[in-house]
C-alpha positions as CSV (number, residue, x, y, z in Angstrom):
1,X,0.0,0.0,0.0
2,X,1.1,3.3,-0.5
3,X,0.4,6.5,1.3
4,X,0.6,10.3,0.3
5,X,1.7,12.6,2.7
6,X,1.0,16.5,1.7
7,X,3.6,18.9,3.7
8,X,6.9,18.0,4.7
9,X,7.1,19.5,8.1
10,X,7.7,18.3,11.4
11,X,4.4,16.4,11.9
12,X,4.5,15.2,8.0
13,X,7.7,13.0,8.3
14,X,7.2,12.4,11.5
15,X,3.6,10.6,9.9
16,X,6.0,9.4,7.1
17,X,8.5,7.9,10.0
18,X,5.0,6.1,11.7
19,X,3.4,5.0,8.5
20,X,6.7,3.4,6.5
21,X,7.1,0.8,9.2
22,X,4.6,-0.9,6.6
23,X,3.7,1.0,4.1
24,X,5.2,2.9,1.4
25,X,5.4,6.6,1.8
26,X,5.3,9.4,-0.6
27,X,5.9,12.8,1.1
28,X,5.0,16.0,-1.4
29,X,7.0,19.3,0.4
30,X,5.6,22.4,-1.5
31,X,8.7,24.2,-1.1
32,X,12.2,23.7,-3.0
33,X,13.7,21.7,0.0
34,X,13.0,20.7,3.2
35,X,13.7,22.5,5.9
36,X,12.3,24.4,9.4
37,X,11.5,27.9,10.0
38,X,11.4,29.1,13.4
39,X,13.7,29.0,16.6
40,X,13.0,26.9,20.0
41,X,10.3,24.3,20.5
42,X,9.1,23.2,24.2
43,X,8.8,19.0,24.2
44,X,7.4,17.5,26.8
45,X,7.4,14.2,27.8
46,X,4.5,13.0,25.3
47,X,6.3,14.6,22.5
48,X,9.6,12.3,23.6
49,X,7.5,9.1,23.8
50,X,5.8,9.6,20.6
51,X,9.6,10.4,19.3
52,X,11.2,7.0,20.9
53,X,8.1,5.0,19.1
54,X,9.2,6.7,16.0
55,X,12.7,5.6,16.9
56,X,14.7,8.8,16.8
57,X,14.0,9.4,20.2
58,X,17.7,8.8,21.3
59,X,18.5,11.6,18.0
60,X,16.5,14.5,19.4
61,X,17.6,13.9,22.7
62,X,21.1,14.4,21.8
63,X,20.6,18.7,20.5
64,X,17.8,18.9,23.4
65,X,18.6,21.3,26.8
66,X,17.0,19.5,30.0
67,X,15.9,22.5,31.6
68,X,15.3,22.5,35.4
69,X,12.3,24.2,35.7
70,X,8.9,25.7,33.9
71,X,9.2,29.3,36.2
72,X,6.2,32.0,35.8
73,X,7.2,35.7,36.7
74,X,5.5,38.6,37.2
75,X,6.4,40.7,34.5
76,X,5.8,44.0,36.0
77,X,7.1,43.9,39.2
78,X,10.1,41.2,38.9
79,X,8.5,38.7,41.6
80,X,8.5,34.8,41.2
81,X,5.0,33.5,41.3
82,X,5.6,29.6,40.8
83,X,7.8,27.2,39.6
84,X,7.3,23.7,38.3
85,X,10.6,21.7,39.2
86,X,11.5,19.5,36.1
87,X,13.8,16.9,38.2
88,X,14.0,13.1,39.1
89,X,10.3,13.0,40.4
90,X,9.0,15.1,37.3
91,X,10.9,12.3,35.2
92,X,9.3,9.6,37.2
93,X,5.8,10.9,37.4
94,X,5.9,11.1,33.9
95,X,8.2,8.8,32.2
96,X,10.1,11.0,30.2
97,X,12.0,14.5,30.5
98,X,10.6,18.3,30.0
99,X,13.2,19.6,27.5
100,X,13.8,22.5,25.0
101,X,15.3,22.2,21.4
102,X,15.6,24.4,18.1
103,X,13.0,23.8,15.8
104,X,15.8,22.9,13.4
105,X,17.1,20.7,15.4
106,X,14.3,18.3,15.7
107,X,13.2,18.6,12.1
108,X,16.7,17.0,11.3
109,X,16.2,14.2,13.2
110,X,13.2,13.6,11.7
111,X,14.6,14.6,8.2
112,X,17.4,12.4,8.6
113,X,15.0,9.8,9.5
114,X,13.0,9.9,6.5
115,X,16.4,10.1,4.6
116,X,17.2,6.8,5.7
117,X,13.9,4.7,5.4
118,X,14.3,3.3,1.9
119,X,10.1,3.1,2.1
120,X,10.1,7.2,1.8
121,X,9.9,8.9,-1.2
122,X,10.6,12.1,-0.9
123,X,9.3,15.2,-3.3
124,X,9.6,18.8,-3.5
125,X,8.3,21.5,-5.4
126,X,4.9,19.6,-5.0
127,X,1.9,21.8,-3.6
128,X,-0.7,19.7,-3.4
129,X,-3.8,21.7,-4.5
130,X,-6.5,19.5,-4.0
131,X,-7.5,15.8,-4.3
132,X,-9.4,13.8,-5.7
133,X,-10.8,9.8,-4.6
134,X,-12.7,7.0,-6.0
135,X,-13.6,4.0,-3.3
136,X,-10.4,2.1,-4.1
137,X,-7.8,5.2,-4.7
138,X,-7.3,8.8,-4.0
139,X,-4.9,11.2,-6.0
140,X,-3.2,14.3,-5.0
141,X,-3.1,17.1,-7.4
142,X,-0.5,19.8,-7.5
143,X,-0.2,23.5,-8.5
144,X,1.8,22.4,-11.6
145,X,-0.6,19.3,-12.4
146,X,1.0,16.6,-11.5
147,X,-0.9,13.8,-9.8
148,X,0.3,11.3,-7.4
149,X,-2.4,8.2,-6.3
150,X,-2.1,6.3,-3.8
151,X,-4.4,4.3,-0.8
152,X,-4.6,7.1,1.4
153,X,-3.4,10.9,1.5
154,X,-2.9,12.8,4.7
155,X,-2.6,16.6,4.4
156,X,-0.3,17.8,7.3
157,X,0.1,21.1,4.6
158,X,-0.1,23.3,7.8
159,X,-2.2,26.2,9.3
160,X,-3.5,26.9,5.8
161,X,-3.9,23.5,4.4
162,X,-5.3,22.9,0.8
163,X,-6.0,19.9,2.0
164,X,-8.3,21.1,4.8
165,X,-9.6,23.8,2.5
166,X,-11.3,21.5,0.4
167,X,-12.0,19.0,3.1
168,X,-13.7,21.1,6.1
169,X,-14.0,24.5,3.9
170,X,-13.8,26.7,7.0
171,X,-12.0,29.5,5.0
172,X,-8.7,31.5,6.4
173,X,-7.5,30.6,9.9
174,X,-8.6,32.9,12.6
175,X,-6.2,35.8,13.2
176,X,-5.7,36.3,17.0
177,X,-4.5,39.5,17.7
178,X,-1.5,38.8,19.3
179,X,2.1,39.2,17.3
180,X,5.1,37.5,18.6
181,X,8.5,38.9,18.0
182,X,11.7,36.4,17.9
183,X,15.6,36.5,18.3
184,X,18.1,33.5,19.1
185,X,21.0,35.0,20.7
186,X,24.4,33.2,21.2
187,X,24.9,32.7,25.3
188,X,28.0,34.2,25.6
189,X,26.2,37.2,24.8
190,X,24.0,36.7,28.3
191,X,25.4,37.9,31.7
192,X,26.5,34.4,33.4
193,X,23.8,35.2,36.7
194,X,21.2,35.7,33.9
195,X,22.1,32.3,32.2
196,X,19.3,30.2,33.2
197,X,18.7,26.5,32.5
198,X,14.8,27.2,32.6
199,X,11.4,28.0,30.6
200,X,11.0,31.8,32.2
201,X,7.4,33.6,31.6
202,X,7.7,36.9,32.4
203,X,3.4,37.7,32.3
204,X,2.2,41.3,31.9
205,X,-0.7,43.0,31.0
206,X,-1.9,42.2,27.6
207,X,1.9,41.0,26.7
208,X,4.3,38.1,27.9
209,X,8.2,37.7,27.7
210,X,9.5,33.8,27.0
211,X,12.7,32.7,27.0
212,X,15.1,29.6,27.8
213,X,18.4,28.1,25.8
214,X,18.6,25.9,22.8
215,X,20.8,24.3,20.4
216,X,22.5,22.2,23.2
217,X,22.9,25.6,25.1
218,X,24.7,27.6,22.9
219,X,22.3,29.8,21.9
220,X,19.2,31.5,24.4
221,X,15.9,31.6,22.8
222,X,13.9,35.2,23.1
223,X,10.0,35.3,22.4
224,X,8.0,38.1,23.4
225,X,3.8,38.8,22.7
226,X,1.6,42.1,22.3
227,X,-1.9,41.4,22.4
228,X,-2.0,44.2,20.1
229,X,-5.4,43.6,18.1
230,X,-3.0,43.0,14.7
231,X,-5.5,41.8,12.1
232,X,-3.3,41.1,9.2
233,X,-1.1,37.9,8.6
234,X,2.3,38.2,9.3
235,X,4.9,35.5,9.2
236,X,8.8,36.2,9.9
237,X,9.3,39.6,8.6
238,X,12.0,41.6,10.3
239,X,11.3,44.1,13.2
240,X,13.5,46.8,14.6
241,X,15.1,46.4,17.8
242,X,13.7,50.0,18.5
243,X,10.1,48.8,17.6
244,X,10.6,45.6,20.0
245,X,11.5,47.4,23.0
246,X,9.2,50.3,22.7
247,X,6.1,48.0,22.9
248,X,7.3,46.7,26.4
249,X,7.5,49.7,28.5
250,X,6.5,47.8,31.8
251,X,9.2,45.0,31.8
252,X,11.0,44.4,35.2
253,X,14.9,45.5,35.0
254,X,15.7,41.5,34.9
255,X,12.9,40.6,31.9
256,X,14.3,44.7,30.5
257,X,17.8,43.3,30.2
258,X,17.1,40.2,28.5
259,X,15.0,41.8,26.0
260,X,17.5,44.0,25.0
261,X,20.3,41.7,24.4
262,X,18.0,40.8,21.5
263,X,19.3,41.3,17.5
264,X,17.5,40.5,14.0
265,X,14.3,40.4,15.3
266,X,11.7,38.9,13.6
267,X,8.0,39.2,13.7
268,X,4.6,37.2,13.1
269,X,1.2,37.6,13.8
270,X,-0.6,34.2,15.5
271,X,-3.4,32.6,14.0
272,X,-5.0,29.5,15.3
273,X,-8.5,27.7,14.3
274,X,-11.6,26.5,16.3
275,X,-11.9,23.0,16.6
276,X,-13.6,20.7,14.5
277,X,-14.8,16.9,14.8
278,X,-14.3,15.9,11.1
279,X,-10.7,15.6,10.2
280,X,-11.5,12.9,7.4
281,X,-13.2,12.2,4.1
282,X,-12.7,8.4,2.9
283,X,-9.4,7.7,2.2
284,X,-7.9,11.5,3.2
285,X,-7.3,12.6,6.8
286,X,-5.5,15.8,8.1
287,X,-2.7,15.4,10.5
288,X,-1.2,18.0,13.1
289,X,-1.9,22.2,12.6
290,X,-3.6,20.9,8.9
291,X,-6.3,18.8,11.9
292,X,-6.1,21.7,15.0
293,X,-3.5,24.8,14.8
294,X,-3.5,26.3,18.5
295,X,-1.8,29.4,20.2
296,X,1.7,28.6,21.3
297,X,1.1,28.9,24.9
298,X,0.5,25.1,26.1
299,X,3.5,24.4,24.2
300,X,1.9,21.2,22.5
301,X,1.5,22.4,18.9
302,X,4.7,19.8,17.7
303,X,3.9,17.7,20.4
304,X,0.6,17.0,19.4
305,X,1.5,16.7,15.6
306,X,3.9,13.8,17.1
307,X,1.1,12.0,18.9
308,X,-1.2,12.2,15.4
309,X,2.1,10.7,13.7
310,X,2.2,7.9,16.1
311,X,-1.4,6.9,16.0
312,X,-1.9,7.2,12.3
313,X,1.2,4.9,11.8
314,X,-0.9,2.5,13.7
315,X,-3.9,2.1,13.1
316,X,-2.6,2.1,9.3
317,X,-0.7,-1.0,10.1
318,X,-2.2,-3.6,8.1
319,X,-4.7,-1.6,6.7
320,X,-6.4,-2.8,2.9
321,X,-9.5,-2.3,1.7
322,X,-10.3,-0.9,5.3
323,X,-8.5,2.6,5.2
324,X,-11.4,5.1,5.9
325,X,-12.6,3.0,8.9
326,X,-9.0,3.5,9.9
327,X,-8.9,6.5,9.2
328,X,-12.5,7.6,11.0
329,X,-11.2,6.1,13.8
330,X,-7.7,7.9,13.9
331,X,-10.1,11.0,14.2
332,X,-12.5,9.8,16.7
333,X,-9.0,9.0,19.1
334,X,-7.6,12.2,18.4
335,X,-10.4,15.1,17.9
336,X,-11.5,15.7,22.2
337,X,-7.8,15.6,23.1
338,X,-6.3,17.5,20.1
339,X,-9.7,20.0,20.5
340,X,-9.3,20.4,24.4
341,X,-5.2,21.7,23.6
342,X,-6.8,24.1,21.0
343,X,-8.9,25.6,23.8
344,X,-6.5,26.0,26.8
345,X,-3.7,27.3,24.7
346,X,-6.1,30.2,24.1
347,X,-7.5,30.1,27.8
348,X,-3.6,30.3,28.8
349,X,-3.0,33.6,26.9
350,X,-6.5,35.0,28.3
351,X,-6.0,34.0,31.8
352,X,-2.4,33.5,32.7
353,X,0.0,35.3,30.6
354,X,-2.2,38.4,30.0
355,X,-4.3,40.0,32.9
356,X,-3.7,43.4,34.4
357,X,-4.7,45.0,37.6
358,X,-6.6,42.8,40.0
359,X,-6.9,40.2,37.9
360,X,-3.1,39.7,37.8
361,X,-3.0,39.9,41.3
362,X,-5.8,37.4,41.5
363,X,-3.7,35.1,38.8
364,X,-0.7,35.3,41.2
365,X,-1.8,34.3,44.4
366,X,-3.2,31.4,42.6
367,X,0.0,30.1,41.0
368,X,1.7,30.8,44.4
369,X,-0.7,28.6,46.7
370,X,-0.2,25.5,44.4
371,X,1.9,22.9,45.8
372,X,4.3,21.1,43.3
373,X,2.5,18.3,43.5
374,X,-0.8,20.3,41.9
375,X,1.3,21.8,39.9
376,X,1.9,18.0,38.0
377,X,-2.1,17.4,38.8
378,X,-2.4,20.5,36.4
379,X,-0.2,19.1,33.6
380,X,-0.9,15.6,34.1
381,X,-3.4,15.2,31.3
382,X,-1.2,16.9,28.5
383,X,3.0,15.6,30.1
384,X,1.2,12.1,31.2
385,X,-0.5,11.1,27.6
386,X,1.0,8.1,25.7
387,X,-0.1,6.6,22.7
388,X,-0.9,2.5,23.7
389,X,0.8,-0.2,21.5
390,X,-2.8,-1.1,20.5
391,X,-3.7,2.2,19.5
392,X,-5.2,3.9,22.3
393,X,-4.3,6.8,24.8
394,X,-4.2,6.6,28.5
């Protein structure tokens, strides 16, 4: 059997990874090679199990930083609100580390991957457009007119899938307002008492300040968001340094200092999508931000792409005449889980990252009264999830 794969990101060849274990695999990138925008990635321990079951667990772990903590700030006023400890009994609780990598980095590992499966065909300059099925075949159809067929076709094209377009037909994603400016930094740049091994959140009002290092330390990821009403797309154009600091005026001196050690800065507006239950028609289902694009702030966009991958490749396994079952019930598994992510990464922007004034204040004392221990309760339901050998999660 063969399978199409539209988009030749990180939750494409990671599907490519699952599904050549017994199929062959035809991967259509639109661009003119493959390769990974963007700069550091959270993982968290469901992203590392799906990546072991994918077997380059042991690969990504090798360019990832184990960072010792997920710390929230107060962005105004400097204080510490809460931390999560990522040690030993964070490890144990939930199988696997908390770490932080470049986006680069792990789309290597997969690419490298899908370099050396001999059951992955690999394509670029192919935009799929749009497809087209019969009960026993379905064909993907690119910008230039060629047509690749195949048993099954899984459009993980992205936010603005083609794929999803003609599948769902829910138009453009939904722009949220917020932009997001970004600079990697080398670490010899940062003061050695500001070098550390953590997730930091600074949160202010209507704006947050992330940061933590990357590329096996050498380098300190910057991320900083305006709720700033934006309306139009934007995606990585350059910002002035002078733009990026004068829409933080209320950073602490320690979050002000960080900020400014930032160079090239580059800007995008998010967009994300409402959920929806139907992620499949007959032989075609949609696969990672294609299926449910969220808001960065769960950190579980990749991770959840990983978890489709795994699943997919599974319930694949052995599949003939039987794909769209397989494929209905690859949706069925994923859609509350993958839907419930979609909702709290907005709810986290809203109610965490965001208030002002009493609400803030409200927000902090909070975070502060949980015990560590609650802290994990929070988390368990996103860190804890694992993909069963038989197909289910638990």
């Amino acid at each position: 059997m063969k399978v199409l794969i539209a988009g030749g990101g990180i939750g494409g060849l990671a599907a490519a990874l699952s599904i050549a274990r017994h199929h062959q695999v035809v991967v259509l990138e639109r661009r003119d090679a493959f390769g990974e925008l963007g700069a550091g990635i959270q993982l968290g321990p469901n992203a590392f199990h799906a990546l072991d079951r994918l077997g380059v667990g042991a690969a990504a772990r090798r360019h990832a930083v184990y960072t010792d903590e997920l710390r929230f700030m107060d962005g105004t006023t400097g204080q510490r609100v809460a931390s999560m400890p990522l040690s030993s009994a964070y490890r144990t609780r939930f199988g696997n580390p908390y770490a932080v990598v470049h986006r680069g980095d792990l789309y290597q590992t997969l690419l490298d991957g899908c370099a050396a499966e001999r059951n992955i065909t690999l394509h670029t300059n192919c935009s799929v457009t749009r497809y087209e099925q019969d009960p026993a075949r379905v064909t993907a159809i690119t910008d230039t007119g060629r047509r690749f067929t195949g048993s099954a076709l899984v459009g993980a094209d992205g936010i603005r899938s083609a794929v999803r377009g003609q599948l769902v037909g829910d138009g453009a994603p939904r722009v949220s307002g917020h932009t997001i400016y970004r600079s990697v930094i080398p670490m010899e740049r940062v003061p050695r008492e500001l070098r550390w091994n953590t997730v930091t959140v600074w949160a202010g009002p209507k704006w947050h300040f992330v940061h933590y290092p990357i590329g096996s330390g050498k380098f300190l990821n910057l991320a900083v968001t305006r709720d700033d009403g934006a309306r139009d797309v934007v995606v990585g154009r350059p910002a002035e340094r002078t733009h990026v600091l004068s829409e933080f005026p209320g950073l602490s001196d320690t979050a002000r200092q960080l900020l400014e050690l930032g160079t090239d800065w580059k800007e995008w507006v998010l967009c994300d999508r409402d959920p929806v239950e139907r992620w499949t028609d007959g032989r075609v289902a949609l696969l990672g931000d294609a299926a449910h694009p969220m808001l960065q702030y769960a950190a579980q966009g990749a991770c959840m792409a990983l978890e489709d991958a795994v699943l997919i490749g599974q319930l694949l396994a052995g599949a003939a005449g039987d794909v769209p079952q397989r494929l209905e019930k690859y949706n069925a598994e994923r859609y509350e889980r993958a839907a419930r992510a979609q909702s709290v990464s907005r709810a986290i922007g809203e109610q965490l990252y965001h208030p002002a004034g009493d609400a803030a204040a409200a927000r902090n004392t909070m975070l502060s009264g949980l015990t560590v221990d609650e802290l994990y309760d929070k988390v368990e339901w996103l860190h804890g999830a694992r993909i069963g050998g038989s197909g289910e999660q638990r």
